[in-house]
N, C-alpha and C positions, 0 to 999 in steps of 0.2 A: 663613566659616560658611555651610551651606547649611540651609533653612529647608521642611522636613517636613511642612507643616501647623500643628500644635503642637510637633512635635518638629525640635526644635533638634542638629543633630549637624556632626561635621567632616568633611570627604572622606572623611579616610580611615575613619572611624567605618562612613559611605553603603557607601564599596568592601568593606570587610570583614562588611558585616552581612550576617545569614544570613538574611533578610528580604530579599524579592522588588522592591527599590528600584529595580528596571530602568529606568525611563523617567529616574532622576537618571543614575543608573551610566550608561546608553547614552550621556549627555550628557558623560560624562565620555571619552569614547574606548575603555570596554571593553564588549564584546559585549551585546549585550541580553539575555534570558532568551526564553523559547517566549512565553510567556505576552503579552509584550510586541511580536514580532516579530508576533503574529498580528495584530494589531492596527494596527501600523504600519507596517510593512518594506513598500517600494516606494512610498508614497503620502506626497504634502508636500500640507499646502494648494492650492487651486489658485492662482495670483498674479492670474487676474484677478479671478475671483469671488468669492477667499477660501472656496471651499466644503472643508467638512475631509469630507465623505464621497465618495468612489471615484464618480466619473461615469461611467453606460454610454456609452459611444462606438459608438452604434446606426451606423456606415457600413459602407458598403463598402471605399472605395477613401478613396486622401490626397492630396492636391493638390500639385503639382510646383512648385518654384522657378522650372526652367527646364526642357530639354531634357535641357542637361548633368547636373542635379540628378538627375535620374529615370533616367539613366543608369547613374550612380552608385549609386543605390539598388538597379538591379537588375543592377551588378555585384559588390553586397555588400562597395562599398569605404566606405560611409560608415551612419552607423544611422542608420532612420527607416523610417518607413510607409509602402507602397506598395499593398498590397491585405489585407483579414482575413484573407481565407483562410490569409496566412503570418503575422499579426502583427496586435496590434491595442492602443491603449492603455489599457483595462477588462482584458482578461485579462491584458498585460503586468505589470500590479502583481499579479495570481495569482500568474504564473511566478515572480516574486519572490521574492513573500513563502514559498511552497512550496519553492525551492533555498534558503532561508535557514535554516526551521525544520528541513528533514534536512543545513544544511552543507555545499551541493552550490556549482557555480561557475556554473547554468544550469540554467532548465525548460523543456519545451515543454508546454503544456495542450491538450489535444485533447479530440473528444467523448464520451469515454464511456476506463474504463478498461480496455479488450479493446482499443481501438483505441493506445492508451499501451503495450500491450506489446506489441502486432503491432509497430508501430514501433520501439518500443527493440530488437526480435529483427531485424527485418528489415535495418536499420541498421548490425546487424551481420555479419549472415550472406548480405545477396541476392547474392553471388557464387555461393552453395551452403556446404555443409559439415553442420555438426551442433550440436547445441545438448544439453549433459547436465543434465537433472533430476530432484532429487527428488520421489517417487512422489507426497507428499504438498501434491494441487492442489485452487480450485476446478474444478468439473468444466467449467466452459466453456474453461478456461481449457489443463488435459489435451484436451477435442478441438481446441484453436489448433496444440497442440504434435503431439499424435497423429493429425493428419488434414488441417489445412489449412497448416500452413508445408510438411509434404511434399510438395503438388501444387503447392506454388512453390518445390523443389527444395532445401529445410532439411529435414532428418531430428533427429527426439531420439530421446535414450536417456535411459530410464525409469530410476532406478539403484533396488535393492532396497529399502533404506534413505535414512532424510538422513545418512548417516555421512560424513563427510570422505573416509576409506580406499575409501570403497564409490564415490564419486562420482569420486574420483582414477582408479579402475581404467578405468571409462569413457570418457577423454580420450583422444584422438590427436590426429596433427596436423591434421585437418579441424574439429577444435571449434573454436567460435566464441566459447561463454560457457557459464557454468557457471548456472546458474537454480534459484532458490528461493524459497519463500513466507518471509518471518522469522516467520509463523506462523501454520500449516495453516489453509485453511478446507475442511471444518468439521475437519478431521483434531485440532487444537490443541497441531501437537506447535511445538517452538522452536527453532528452526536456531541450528549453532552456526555459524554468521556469519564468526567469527576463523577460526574451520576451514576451514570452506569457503572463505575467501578465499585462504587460505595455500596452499592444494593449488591454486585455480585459478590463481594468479599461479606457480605453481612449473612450471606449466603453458604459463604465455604467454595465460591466456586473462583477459578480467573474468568478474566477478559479479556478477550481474543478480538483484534482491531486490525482491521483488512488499511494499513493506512497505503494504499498506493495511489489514491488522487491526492493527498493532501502533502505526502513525502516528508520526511524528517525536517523539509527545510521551513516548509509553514508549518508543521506540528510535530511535538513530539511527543506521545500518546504516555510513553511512561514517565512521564511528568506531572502527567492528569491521574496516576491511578491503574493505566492498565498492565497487567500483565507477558503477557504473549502478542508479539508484531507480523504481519504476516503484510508479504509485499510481494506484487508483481512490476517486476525488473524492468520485463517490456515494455513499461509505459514512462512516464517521466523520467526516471530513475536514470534509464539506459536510455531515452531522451531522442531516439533517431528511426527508430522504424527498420532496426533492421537484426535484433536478437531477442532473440526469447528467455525470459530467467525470471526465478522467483526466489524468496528469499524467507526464513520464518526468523524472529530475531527472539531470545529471550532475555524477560527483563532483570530475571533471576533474586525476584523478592515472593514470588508466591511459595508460601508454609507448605511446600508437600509433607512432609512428615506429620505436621498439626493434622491432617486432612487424611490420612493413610487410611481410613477406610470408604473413603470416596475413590481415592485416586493409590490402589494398592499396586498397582504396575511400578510406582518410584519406589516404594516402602516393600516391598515384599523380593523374595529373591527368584531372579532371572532365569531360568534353569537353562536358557540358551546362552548365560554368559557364566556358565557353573555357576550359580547360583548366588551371582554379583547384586546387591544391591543399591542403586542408583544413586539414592540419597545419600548413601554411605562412602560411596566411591567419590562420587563427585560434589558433595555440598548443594547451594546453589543451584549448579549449573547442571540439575540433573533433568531437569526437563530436554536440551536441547541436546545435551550428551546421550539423552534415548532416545531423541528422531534421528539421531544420524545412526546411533547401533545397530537399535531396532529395522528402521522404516527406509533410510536411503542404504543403507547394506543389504538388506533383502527385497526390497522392492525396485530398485533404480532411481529415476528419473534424474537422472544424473546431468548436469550443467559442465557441457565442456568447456576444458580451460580456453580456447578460444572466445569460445562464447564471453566466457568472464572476463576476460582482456578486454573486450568491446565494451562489456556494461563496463568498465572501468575507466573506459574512456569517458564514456556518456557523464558518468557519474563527476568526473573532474569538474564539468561545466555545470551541474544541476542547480549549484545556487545561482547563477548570471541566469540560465535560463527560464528557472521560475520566477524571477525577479521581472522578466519581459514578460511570461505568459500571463502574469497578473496583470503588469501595467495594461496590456493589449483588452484584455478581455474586458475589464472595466470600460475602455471604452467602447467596444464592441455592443456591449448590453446597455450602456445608456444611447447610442444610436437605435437601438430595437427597440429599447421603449418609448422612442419617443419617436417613432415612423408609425404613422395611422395606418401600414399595411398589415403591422402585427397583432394579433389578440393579444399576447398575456408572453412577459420575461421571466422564468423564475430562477434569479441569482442573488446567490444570498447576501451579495455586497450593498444591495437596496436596502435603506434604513427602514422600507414598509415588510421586507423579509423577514419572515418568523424566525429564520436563524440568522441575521444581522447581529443580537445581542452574543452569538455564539461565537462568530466570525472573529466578535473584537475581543473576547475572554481567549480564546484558545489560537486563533489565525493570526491576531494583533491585527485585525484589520484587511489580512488582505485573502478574498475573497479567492475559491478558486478557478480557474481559466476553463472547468468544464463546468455549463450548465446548457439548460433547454429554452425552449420558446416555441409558440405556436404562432402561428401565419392565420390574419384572417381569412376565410373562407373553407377554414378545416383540414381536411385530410388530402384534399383531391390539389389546392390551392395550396399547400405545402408540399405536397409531390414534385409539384413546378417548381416549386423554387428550389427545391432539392437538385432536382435534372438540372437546373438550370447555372449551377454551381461551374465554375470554371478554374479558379487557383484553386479554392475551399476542396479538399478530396474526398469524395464518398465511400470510405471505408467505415470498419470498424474498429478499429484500434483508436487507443486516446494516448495524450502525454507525448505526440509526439513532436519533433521542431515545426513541420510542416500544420497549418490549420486543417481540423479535418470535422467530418460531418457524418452525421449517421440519421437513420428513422429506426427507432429501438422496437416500434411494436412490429417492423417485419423483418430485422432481422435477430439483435443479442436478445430480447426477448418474447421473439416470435414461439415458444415452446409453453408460454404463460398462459392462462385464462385471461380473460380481458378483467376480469376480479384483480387477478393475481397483478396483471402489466399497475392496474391502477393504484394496488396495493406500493407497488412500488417507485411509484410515480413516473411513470407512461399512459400517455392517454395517447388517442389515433394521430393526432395531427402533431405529436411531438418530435420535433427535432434536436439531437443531439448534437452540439458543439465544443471542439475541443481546439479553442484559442491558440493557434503555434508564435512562434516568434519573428515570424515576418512585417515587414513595415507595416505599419496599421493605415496607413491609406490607400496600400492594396488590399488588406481584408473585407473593410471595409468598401471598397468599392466593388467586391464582388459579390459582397452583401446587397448592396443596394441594388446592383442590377439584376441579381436574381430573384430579387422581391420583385421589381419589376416584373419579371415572366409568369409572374401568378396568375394567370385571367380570370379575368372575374365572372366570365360566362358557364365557369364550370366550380364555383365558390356553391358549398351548400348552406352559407351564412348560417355555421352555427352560432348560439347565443355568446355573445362578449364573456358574460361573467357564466362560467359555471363549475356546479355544485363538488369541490373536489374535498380528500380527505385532508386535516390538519397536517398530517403524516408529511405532506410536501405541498402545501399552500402556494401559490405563487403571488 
């Protein structure tokens, strides 16, 4: 008999209950829950100190055995620390815990999540070739792909749509990976994930899925099919507004060796590692054991263990938290669409939303707490109610506890063609919101009163309905 508190139950009673009893179950040898991984996964007590909270390991470097030991180390024939810059053990229980809650075999944590998918692309592609994405990105994110992997000799192709069919036509044999947000920012559309994966693998190529709006806790992309996970810390994840991190996670089922003349950097020998060959040395996990050799050993962007103390905190609370950012936003967006001051919601937890059927295949329903909406009278009548925001914070960051607000076409993708903004679902009078976890009848009432400050003397009454791409319908 195992013993609940007050409640007294049997194993099998613990395994079958539809009750969150993870830290029993885990003890039992079956998987843990999110909720519980965040919390534990990668970190035991420590044995000399007994301390049960995650110690920052403020160094630089690690002290050698011997000669031979540090040899060893830096011929990556045995594990341990040798310098931060590649490894450290504060962020090492990060990388853990973050490949555990998306199901991966491996993370690397780096500084910031721009630098997490420079990595995961370059990893794959610095021979050259091409990279196919859907239109709908954040906008720093479209100038990495539209302007700086080209002048390091990676090209993308922008596909019309997220459609499977549309992204498939794009492929030859110079693609590298097939790349998608699981959902748009600020776009809010829902990749269909199993689609996309199917065509990319039909292909020979992986799928690379930026999931940092949707977070391991509403989705978990290698479930669906993809390959390579690439996350920015800053936002949900680390859940507070106040650290920078990114993360690339691997799933470690994509055939590098089936594919070695696509992808000969895994299958051919290192000549910077004496002539190591990835696949050979490491199985599996050879993709994510080259971004950290390769790419965070020679190039930085290194996540300090402080830093990953912090996202480690955030990350304790991310299931409670998304759990509130959902509930909140929901009701947030059926208040806007049903206020005669707004033109048009587009959130995909509306059963007229084109990705509603996607929501409920892949989110179980719950929608995410970032999407857009336009204010009657357009751009100038959005403005105002922008300015006019009081708790709601005018930045640009998302995912964080606090509700916050943005206008994307002047600022995250103020660098776009007004083509390009639209391609990715930004039009003039869009505003971006990111639902925090505040009482919902303070949100809401600063919603309402800063709809109020709209005036309608300065409204250019664009048309109710207009002509947008399927791409992000509202």
């Amino acid at each position: 008999m195992l013993s609940l508190d007050a409640v007294t139950c049997t194993k099998e009673e613990v395994e079958n209950s539809p009750l969150d009893l993870c830290g029993v179950v885990g003890r039992t040898g079956k998987q843990m829950r999110d909720e519980t991984i965040a919390i534990h996964s990668g970190f035991e007590p420590d044995p000399t100190t007994k301390a049960v909270a995650v110690p920052i390991y403020q160094t630089v470097a690690y002290a050698f055995d011997s000669a031979d030991h540090g040899a060893a180390l830096f011929n990556l024939e045995t594990e341990g620390y040798r310098y931060s810059r590649i490894a450290n053990p504060t962020t090492s229980v990060l990388e853990t815990r973050i490949a555990e809650l998306e199901g991966g075999i491996g993370a690397l944590a780096v500084s910031t999540g721009q630098a997490a998918l420079h990595f995961a692309l370059v990893n794959l592609a610095d021979c050259g070739g091409n990279i196919v994405s859907v239109p709908q990105l954040y906008g720093t994110t479209h100038t990495l792909l539209a302007h700086i992997l080209p002048r390091q000799g990676i090209s993308c192709r922008f596909a019309e749509s997220d459609q499977a069919d549309v992204i498939e036509r794009l492929i030859d044999k110079d693609t590298k990976a097939v790349f998608c947000e699981s959902i748009g920012n600020p776009a809010g559309n829902v990749c269909d994930i199993e689609a996309l994966a199917k065509v990319a693998h039909r292909q020979g190529v992986p799928l690379v899925v930026d999931n940092t709006v949707a977070t391991p806790i509403l989705l978990k992309p290698f479930d669906h099919g993809a390959d390579i996970v690439v996350h920015s810390l800053t936002k949900f994840l680390g859940g507070h507004g106040t650290t920078l991190g990114g993360a690339i996670v691997d799933g470690g089922r994509f055939a590098w060796g089936e594919h070695s003349q696509r992808f000969r950097t895994f299958s051919e020998p290192d000549e910077s590692y004496h002539g190591m060959i990835y696949t050979q040395q490491f199985g599996a996990s050879a993709y994510i054991q080259r971004a950290r050799s390769v790419y965070q050993r020679t190039m930085g962007s290194v996540l300090s263990p402080f830093n990953a103390f912090l996202l480690l905190q955030g990350i304790e609370t991310v299931a409670l938290r998304m759990e509130r950012h959902v509930e909140n936003a929901q009701k947030v967006a059926a208040f806007l669409k049903c206020d005669s001051r707004v033109a048009w919601v587009n959130y995909s937890g509306f059963p007229d939303s084109p990705y509603f059927e996607l929501v409920q295949k892949f989110l179980k329903g719950r929608a995410s707490s970032l999407f857009t909406f336009g204010i009657e009278g357009g751009l100038e009548a959005g403005k105002d109610f922008y300015d006019s925001l009081k708790l709601i914070t005018r930045l640009v960051n998302i995912g964080d506890a606090k509700s916050l607000a943005c206008h994307p076409a002047s600022t995250t993708h103020r660098q776009m063609s007004p083509e390009q903004q639209r391609h990715a679902g930004v039009l003039p009078e869009t505003i971006r919101l990111s639902i925090g976890i505040e009482h919902i009848d303070d949100i809401l009432a600063d919603i309402d009163q800063a709809l109020g400050q709209a005036r309608p003397n300065r409204r250019t009454m664009l048309p109710k309905v207009v002509e947008r791409s399927h791409d992000y319908s509202l």
